[in-house]
C-alpha positions in Angstrom: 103.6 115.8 92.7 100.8 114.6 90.6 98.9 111.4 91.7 96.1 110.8 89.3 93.1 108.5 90.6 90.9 108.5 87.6 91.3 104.5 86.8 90.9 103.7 90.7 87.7 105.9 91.3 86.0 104.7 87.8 86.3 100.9 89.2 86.8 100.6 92.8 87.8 98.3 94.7 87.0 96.3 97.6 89.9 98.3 99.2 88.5 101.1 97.4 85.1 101.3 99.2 86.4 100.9 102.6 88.6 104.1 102.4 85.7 105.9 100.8 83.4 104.4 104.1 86.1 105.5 106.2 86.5 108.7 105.3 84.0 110.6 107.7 85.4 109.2 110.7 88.5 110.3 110.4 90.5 113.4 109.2 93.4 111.4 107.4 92.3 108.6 104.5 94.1 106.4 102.2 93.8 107.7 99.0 92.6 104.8 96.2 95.7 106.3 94.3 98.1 104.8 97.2 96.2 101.8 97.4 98.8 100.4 94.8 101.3 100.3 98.2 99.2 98.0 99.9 99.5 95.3 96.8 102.7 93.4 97.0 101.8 92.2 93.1 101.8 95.9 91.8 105.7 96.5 92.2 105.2 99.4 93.8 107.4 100.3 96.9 107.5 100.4 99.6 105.2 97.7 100.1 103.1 98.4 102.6 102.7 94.9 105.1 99.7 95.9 106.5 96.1 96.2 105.7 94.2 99.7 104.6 92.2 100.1 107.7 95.1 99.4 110.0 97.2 101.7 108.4 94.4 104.5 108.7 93.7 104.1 112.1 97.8 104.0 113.3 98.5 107.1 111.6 95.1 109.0 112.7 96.2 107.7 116.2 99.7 109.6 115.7 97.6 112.2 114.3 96.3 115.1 116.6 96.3 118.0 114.4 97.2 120.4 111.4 100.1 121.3 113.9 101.8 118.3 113.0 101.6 118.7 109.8 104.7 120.1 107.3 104.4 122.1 104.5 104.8 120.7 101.1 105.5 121.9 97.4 102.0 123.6 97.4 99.4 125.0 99.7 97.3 121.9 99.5 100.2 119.3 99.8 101.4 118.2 103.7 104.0 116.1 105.3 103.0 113.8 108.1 106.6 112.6 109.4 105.6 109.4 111.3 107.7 106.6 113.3 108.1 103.6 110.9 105.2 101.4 112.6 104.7 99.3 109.9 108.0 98.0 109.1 108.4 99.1 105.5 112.1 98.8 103.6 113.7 101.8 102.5 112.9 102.3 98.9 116.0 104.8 97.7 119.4 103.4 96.9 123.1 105.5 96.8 124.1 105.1 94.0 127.9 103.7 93.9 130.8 102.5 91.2 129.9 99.1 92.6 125.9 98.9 91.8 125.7 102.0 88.8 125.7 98.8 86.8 121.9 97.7 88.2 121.1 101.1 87.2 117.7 100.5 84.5 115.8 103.4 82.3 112.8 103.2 80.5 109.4 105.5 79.8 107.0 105.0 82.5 103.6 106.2 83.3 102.2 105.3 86.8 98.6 105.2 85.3 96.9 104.0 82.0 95.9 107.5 81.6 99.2 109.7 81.4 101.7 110.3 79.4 105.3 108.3 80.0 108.0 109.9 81.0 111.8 109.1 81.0 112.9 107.5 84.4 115.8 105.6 86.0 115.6 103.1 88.9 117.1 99.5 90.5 115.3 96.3 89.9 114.0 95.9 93.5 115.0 92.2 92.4 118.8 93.3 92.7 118.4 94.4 96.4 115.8 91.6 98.0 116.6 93.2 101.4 116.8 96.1 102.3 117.2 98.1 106.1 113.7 98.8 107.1 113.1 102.6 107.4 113.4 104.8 110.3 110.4 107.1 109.6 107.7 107.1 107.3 106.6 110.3 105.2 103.1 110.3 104.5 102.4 112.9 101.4 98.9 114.6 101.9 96.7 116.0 99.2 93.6 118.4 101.0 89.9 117.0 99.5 89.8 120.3 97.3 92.6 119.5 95.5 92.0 115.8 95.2 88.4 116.9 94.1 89.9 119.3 91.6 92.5 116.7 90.0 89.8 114.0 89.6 87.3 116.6 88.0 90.1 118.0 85.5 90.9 114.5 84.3 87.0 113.8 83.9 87.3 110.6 87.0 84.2 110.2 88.9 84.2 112.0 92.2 85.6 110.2 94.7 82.7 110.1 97.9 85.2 110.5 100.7 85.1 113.9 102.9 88.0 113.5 105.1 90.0 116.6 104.8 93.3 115.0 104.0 94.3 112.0 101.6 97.6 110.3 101.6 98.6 110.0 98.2 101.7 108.3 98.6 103.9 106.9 101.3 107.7 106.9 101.5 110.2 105.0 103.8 113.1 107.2 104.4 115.8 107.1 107.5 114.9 110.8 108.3 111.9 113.1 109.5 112.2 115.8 106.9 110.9 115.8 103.0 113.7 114.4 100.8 113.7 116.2 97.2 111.4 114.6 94.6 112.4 113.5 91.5 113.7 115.5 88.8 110.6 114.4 86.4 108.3 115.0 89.4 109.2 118.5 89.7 108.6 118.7 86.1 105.2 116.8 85.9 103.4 119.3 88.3 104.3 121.9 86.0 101.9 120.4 84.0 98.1 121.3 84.0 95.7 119.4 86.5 94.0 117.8 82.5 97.7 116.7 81.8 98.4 114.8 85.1 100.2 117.5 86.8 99.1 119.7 89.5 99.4 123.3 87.8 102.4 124.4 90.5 105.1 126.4 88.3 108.5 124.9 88.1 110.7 125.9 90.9 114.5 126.8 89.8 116.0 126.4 93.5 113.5 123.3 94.1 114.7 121.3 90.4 118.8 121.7 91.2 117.9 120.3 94.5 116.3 117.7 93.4 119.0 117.0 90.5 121.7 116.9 93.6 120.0 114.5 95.8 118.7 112.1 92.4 122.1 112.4 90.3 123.6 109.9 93.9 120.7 108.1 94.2 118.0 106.0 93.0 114.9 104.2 94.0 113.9 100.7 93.9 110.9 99.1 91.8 
C-alpha cells in the first residue's frame, strides 16, 4: 500500500510536530500520513477518538518488540494486531441484496498529489453506527521506506527517527491482515514517483483480494 505524505510534511501541523518531537522516544510513531484518522472532519475512517499522543504511547505500551510484529506485503511493511483500546467502529461492510443499493463509485485520490483511481464504498452516512471493533491493525512502514517514498515524490524529509511509522489504522473483528483492496494491490505496482511503492503485482495476493472485496465494502 502506498501512503504518500508529501502534502502533510510540506505544511505540518500542530499534530504534525508532535509526532515528529515524539519520534526519538519511542520505536512506533504516528505517521503525518495517518493523522487524517485523528480528524473526525476529514471523512476518513475509522475515526480515531483519541488524541495523537495517547494513541502513541498505548500502542508503544502493547509494544515490546519486532517479535510482535507480522509480516506485511513487503519487507518494510508490518502488522501490529492490537486489542481495540480506543473504541473505533468497524469500517468494512458485507455486502447484501438488502444494502447493494448504498453501494457509491467514484475516482478518488487520497492526496492532492496522485492520480484518482476507480473505487466503490458506503456513505458512512447510511450506517451512523456501527459495532465497535474487536482488534485494531496497525499497518507499519520502517523509516527507510517512509524516507524513500517522501524523497521519490520530492516531499521534504520528514525529521522523525523512530524505526516504525503507522501509516494507517484499521478496525477489524479479527487479529490477522484482511486482504487490501483490489486498486491497492494495483497502486503499489506503481513506482515510489507515481504513489505506489514499487512491490510487483502479486497473482495469488489480487484474486484474494477480489474474493474478500467482491462481498464487502468499506465505509467513508
Amino acid at each position: 500500500m502506498r501512503f504518500f505524505r508529501a502534502i502533510l510534511l510540506n505544511t505540518p501541523s500542530a499534530a504534525a510536530a508532535l509526532v515528529i518531537n515524539s519520534a526519538a522516544k519511542m520505536a512506533i510513531v504516528v505517521d503525518p500520513f495517518c493523522l487524517r484518522q485523528f480528524d473526525p472532519a476529514s471523512g476518513k475512517t475509522p475515526f480515531i477518538p483519541m488524541s495523537v499522543a495517547e494513541f502513541e504511547a498505548k500502542v508503544n505500551e502493547l509494544y515490546d518488540d519486532d517479535n510482535k510484529l507480522t509480516d506485511g506485503y513487503a519487507p518494510f511493511c508490518k502488522h501490529l494486531f492490537v486489542p481495540n483500546f480506543a473504541g473505533c467502529e468497524s469500517n468494512v461492510v458485507a455486502i447484501t441484496a438488502e444494502n447493494e443499493h448504498l453501494l457509491r463509485s467514484g475516482y478518488v485520490a487520497r492526496t492532492d498529489a496522485e492520480l484518482p483511481v476507480l473505487e466503490r464504498w458506503f456513505p458512512k452516512t447510511e450506517f451512523p453506527t456501527t459495532p465497535k471493533a474487536k482488534f485494531l491493525d496497525l499497518i507499519l512502514y520502517s523509516r527507510d521506506q517512509i524516507n524513500k517514498e517522501n524523497e521519490a515524490m520530492g516531499a521534504s524529509p520528514n525529521p522523525a527517527t523512530a524505526p516504525w511509522g503507522i501509516v494507517s489504522v484499521k478496525a477489524q473483528d479479527v487479529d490477522s491482515e484482511l486482504p487490501m483492496t483490489p486498486i491497492t494491490v494495483m497502486r503499489n505496482a506503481l513506482g515510489k514517483d507515481q504513489g505506489g511503492s514499487g512491490v510487483p503485482l502479486d497473482p495469488a495476493a489480487y484474486r484474494a483480494s477480489v474474493a474478500y472485496w467482491k462481498a464487502h465494502a468499506p465505509l467513508r
